[in-house]
LOFI-25364 format. One record per residue (C-alpha): x, y, z; residue in one letter; chain; residue number from 1. Coordinates in steps of 0.1 Angstrom, whole numbers, plus 5000, padded with zeros to 4 digits. Layout:
BEGIN
SITE      X      Y      Z   residu   chaine   num
SITE      X      Y      Z        a        A   NUM
...
END
This chain:
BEGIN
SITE      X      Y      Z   residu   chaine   num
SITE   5165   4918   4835        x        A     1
SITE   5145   4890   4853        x        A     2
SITE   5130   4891   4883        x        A     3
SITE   5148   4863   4911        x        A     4
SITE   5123   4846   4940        x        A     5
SITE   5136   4849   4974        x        A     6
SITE   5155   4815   4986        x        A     7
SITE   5139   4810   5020        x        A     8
SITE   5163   4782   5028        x        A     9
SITE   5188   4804   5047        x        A    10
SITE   5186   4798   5087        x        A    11
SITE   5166   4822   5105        x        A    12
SITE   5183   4851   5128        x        A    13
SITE   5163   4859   5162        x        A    14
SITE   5130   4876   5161        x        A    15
SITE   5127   4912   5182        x        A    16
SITE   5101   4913   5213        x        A    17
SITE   5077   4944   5199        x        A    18
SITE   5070   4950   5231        x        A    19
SITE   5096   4946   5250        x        A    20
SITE   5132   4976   5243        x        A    21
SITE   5152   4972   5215        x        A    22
SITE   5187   4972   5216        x        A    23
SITE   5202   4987   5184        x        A    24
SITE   5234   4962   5192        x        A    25
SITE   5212   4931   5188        x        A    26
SITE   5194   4941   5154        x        A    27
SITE   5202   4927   5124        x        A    28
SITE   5182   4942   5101        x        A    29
SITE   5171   4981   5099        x        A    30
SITE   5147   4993   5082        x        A    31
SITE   5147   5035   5076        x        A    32
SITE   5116   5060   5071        x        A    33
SITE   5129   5095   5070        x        A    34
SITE   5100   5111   5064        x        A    35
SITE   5080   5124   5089        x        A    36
SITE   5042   5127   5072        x        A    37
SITE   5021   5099   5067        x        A    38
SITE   5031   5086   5028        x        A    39
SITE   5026   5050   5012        x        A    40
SITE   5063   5041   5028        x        A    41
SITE   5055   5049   5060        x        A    42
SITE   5023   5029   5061        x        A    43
SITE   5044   4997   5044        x        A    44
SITE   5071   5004   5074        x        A    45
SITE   5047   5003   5102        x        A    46
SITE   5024   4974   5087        x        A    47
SITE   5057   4950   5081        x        A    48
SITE   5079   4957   5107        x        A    49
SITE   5059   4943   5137        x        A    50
SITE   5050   4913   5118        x        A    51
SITE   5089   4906   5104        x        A    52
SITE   5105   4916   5142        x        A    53
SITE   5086   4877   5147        x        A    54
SITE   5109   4864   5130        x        A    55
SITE   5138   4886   5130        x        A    56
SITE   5157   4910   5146        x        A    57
SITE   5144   4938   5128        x        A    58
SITE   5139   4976   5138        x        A    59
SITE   5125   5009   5122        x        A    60
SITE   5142   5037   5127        x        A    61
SITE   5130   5069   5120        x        A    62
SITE   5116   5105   5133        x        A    63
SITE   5079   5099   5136        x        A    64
SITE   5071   5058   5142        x        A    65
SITE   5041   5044   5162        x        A    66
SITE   5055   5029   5195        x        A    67
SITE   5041   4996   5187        x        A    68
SITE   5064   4995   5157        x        A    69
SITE   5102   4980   5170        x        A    70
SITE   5124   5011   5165        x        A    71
SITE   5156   5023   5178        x        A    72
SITE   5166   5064   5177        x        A    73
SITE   5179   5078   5147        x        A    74
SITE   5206   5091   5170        x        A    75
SITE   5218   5055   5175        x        A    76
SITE   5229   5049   5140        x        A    77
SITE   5260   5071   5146        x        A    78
SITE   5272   5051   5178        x        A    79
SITE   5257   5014   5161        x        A    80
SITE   5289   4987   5165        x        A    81
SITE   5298   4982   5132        x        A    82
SITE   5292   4948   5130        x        A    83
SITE   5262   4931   5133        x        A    84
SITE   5252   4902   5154        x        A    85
SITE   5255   4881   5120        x        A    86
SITE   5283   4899   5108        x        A    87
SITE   5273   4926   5084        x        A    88
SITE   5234   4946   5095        x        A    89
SITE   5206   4946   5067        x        A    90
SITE   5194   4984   5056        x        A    91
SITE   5165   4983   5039        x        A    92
SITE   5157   5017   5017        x        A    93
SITE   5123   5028   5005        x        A    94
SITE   5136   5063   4993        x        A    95
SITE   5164   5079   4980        x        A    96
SITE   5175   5096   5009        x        A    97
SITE   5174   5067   5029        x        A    98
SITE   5200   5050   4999        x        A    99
SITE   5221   5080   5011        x        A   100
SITE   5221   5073   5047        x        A   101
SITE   5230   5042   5039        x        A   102
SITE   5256   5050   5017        x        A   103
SITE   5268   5073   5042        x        A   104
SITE   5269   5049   5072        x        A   105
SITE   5287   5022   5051        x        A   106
SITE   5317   5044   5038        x        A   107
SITE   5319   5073   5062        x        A   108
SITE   5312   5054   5096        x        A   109
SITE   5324   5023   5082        x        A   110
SITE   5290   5003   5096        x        A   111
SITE   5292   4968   5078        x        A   112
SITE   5258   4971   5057        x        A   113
SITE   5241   4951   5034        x        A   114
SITE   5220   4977   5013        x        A   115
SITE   5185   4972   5004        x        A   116
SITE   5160   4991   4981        x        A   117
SITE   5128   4988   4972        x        A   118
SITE   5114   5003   4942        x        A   119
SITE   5077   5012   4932        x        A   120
SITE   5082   5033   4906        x        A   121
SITE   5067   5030   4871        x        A   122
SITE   5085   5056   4850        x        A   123
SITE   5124   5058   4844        x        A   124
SITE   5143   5067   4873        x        A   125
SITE   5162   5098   4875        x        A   126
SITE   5205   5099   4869        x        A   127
SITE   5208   5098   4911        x        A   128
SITE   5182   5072   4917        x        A   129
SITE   5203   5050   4892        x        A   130
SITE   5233   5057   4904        x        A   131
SITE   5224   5048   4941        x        A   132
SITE   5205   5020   4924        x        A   133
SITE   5240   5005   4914        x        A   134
SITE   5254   5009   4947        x        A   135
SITE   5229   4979   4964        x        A   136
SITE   5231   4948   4970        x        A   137
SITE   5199   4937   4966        x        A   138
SITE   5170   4956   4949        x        A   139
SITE   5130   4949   4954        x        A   140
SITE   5105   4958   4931        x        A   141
SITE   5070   4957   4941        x        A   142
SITE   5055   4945   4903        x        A   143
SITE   5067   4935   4875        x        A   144
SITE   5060   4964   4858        x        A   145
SITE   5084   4980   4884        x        A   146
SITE   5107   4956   4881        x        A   147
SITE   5108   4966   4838        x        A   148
SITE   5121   5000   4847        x        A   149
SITE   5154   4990   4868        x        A   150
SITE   5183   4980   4854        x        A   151
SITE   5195   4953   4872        x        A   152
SITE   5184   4922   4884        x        A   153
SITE   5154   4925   4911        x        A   154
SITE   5139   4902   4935        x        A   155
SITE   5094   4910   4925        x        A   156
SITE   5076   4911   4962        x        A   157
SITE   5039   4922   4959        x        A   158
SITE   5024   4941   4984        x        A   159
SITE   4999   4920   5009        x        A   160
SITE   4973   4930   5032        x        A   161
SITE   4966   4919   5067        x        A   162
SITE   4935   4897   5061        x        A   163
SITE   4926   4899   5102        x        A   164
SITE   4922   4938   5101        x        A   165
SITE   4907   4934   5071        x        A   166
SITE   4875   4909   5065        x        A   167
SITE   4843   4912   5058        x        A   168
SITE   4816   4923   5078        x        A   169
SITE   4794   4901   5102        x        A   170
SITE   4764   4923   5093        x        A   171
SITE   4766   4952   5070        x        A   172
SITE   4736   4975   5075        x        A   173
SITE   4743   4977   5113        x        A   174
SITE   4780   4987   5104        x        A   175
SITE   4761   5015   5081        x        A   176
SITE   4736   5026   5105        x        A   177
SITE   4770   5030   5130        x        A   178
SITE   4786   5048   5107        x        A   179
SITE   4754   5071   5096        x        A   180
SITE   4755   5054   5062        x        A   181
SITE   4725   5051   5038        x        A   182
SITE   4713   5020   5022        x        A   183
SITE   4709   5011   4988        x        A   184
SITE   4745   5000   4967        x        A   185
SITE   4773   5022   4981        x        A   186
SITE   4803   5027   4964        x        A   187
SITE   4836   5042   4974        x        A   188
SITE   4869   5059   4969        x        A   189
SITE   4896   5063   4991        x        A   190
SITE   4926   5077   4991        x        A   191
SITE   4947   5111   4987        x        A   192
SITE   4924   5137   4968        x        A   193
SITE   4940   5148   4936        x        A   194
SITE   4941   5149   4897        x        A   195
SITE   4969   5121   4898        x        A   196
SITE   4942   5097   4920        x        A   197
SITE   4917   5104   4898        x        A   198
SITE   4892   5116   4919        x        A   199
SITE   4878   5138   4896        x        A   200
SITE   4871   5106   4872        x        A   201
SITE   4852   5089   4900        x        A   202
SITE   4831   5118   4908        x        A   203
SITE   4820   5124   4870        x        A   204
SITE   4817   5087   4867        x        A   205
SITE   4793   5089   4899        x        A   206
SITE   4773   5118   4882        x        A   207
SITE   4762   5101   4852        x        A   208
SITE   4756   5070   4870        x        A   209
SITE   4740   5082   4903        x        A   210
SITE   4710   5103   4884        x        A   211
SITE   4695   5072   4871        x        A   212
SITE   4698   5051   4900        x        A   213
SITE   4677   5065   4928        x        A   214
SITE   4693   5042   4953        x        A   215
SITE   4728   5044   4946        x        A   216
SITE   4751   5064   4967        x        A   217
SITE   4790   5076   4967        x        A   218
SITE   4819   5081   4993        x        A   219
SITE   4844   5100   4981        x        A   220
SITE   4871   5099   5017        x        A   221
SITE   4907   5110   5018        x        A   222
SITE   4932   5140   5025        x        A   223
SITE   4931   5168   5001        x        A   224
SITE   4963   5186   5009        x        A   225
SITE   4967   5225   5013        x        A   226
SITE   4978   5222   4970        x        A   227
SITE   4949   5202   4966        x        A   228
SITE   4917   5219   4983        x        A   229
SITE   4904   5244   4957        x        A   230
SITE   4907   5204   4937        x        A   231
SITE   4881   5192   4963        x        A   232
SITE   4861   5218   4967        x        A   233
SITE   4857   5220   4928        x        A   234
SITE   4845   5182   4930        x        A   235
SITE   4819   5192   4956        x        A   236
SITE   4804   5224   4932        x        A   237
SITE   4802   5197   4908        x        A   238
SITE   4782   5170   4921        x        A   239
SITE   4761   5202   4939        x        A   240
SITE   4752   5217   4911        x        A   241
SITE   4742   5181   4895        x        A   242
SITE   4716   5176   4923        x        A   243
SITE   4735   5151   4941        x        A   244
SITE   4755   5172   4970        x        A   245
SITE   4735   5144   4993        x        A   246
SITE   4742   5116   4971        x        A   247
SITE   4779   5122   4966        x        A   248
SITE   4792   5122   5005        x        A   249
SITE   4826   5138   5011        x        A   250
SITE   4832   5127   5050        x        A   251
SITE   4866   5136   5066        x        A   252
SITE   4888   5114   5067        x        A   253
SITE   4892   5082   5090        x        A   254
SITE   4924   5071   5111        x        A   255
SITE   4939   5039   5096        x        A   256
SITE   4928   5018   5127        x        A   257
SITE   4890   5028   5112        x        A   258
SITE   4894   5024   5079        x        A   259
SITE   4883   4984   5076        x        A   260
SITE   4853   4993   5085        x        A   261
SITE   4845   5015   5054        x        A   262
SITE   4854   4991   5036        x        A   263
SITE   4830   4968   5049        x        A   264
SITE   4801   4994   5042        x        A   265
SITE   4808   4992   5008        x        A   266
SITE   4792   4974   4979        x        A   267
SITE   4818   4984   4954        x        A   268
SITE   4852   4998   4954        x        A   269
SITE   4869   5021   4928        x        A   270
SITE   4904   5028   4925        x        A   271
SITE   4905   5057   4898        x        A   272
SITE   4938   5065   4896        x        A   273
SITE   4955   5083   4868        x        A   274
SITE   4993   5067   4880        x        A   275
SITE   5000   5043   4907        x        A   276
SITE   5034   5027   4923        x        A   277
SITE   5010   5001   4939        x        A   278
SITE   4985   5008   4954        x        A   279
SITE   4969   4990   4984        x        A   280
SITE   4935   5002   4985        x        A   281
SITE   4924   4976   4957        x        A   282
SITE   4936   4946   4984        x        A   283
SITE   4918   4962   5013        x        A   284
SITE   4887   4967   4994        x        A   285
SITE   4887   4931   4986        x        A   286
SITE   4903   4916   5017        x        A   287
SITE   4869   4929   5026        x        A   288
SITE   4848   4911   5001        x        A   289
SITE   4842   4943   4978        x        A   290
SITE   4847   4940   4940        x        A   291
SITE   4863   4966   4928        x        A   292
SITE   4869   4985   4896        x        A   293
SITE   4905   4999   4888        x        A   294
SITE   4926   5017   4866        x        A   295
SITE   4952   4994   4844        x        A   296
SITE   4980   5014   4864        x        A   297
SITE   5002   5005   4893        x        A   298
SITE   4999   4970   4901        x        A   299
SITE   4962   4962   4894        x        A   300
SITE   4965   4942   4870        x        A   301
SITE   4986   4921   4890        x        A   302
SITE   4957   4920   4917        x        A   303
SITE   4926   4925   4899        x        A   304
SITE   4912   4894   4880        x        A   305
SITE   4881   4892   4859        x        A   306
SITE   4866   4868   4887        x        A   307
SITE   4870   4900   4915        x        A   308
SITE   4865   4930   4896        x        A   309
SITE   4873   4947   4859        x        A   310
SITE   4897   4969   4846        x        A   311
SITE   4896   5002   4827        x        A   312
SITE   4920   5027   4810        x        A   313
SITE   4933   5055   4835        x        A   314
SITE   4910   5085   4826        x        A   315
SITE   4884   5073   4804        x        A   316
SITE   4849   5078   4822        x        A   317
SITE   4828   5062   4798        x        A   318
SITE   4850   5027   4803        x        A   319
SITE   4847   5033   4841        x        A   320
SITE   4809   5042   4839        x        A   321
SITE   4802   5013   4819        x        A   322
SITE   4824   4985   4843        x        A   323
SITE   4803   5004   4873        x        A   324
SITE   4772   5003   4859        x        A   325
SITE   4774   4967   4848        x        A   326
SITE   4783   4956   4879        x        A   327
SITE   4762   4978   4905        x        A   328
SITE   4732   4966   4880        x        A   329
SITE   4736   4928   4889        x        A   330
SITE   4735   4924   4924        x        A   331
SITE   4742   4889   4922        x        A   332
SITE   4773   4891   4903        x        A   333
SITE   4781   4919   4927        x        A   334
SITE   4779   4891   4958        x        A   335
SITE   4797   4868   4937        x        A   336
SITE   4825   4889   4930        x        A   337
SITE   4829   4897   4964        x        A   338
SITE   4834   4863   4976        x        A   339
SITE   4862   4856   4947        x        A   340
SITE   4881   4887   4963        x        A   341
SITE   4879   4878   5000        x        A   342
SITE   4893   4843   4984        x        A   343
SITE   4920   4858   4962        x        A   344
SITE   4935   4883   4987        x        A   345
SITE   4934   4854   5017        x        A   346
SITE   4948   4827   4996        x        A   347
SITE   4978   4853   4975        x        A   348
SITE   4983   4882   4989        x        A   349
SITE   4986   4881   5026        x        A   350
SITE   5006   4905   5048        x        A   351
SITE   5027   4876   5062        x        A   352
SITE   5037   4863   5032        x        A   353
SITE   5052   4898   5022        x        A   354
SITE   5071   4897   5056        x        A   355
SITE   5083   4861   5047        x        A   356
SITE   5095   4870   5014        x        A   357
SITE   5113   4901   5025        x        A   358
SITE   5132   4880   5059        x        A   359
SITE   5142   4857   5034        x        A   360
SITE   5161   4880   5014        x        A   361
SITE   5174   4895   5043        x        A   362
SITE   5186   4860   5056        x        A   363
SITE   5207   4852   5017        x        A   364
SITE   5221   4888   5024        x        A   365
SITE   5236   4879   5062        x        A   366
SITE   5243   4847   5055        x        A   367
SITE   5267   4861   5024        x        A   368
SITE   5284   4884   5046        x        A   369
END
């Protein structure tokens, strides 16, 4: 199995006004997120579409989308023409029930798709996940250590970031005193609270680090989910009961709009995580200009070079208290490293050169059809 680049070369279709109506007639391309809570897809869906209806008639469809995001009802897939302005229509999967609606659209409502999916998965994929699998046209992985665990041919598209949202700060300790923030080196973990993030890794990594290093603080910020909160709470009796419940901070969590700007706050960025698809948190830290220290899981060792940051095994707190220490110890290395990330994310991994790469794969799919 190799991995194909997009060919850009095919003629581009028109773009979609975000804020203007959407007619499902005039789309091309259609992108589904059937799930209503906040997950990793959803984010991808609302940070892509936007930017790709520039250049493309693209739509979301799904049951709980931001109205900035170009979308058409979910009702309208059963009453869609079913050709496309180009011919055949683009649907672009994330999950395997949106392979199925697909799948369902094409052959039961006879809708002329070309069918999509994107894979981030790192483990082998179940018997129905290959079988729909087979059924695409095209498949995306998101690595290529994703890309090992298909069994076809697929087209590698890393994740960017939207290096406008997120850059680094005009001045840092008036962003901290706004946000109620101490001083000294801050470092930070964001994300979903759990054993599979590793959250517990950073915090027992924080406790052995923070006792000798008077002016060192943590954040530990994300959603611990109703499965998850005796997790959380078990994280704060820890760091309690080692004389750093003010040390360790444990604020609520942000809205995505806010998030840049913790970030910015930071000195250092960890990204603990036990197993990973992706993971974007890595590429906002540094989009940012903060280092960061990450598990070898997901697709961090994709994004995180020696010059922005080091690498440890998932799990192992004396690896990850050792990168830390290192790094939080040498303030100028710190600043160095920081600058190297801005650099790396702005000149590899920006958000429009995702959208690119996906409309372009879109475009060979039209023009085939």
């Amino acid at each position: 199995m190799a991995a194909r680049a997009p060919d850009p070369a095919v003629p581009p279709v028109g773009p979609v006004d975000p804020a203007g109506p959407v007619d499902p007639a005039a789309i091309d391309v259609i992108a589904p997120n059937f799930k209503r809570r906040l997950s990793g897809v959803t984010a991808t869906v609302v940070r892509l579409v936007p930017l790709q209806a520039r250049d493309m008639a693209i739509a979301a469809t799904g049951p709980a989308l931001p109205p900035h995001v170009p979308q058409i009802p979910l009702a309208a897939l059963l009453t869609l023409p079913r050709r496309g302005p180009s011919g055949a229509r683009v649907w672009h999967a994330r999950r395997n029930v949106e392979m199925i609606g697909g799948l369902a659209l094409k052959h039961l409502l006879r809708k002329r798709l070309k069918l999509v999916f994107t894979s981030a998965s790192q483990r082998h994929h179940s018997a129905l996940t290959r079988w729909l699998i087979r059924r695409m046209d095209a498949v995306i992985a998101t690595s290529r250590r994703s890309a090992a665990y298909l069994e076809r041919e697929a087209d590698v598209i890393l994740h960017g970031i939207d290096t406008d949202a997120f850059r680094p700060p005009t001045d840092q300790m008036a962003l901290r005193r706004e946000l109620g923030l101490p001083g000294g080196v801050l470092i930070g973990c964001y994300g979903r609270i759990r054993a599979q993030k590793g959250t517990d890794v950073f915090v027992e990594t924080m406790i052995r680090l923070l006792a000798e290093r008077p002016h060192a603080h943590a954040l530990v910020m994300g959603r611990a989910t109703s499965e998850h909160r005796e997790f959380l709470r078990g994280l704060q009796a820890r760091s309690e009961a080692a004389g750093l419940g003010a040390r360790i901070l444990f604020p609520p969590e942000v809205p995505t709009h806010d998030i840049a700007h913790w970030y910015q706050a930071l000195d250092l960025f960890v990204a603990p995580q036990r197993w990973e698809g992706f993971g974007l948190t890595p590429l906002e830290a540094m989009a940012c200009s903060v280092p960061v220290v990450a598990t070898t899981v997901g697709a961090f060792e994709e994004i995180v070079s020696p010059e922005t940051g080091a690498l440890v095994p998932p799990g192992d707190v004396d690896a990850m208290a050792r990168a830390v220490a290192e790094l939080i110890d040498d303030p100028a290395r710190l600043a160095r490293m920081g600058e190297a990330a801005r650099r790396h994310m702005a000149g590899n991994f920006p958000l429009t050169g995702e959208a690119a790469a996906l409309n372009a794969i879109y475009r060979r799919l039209l023009a085939g059809s």
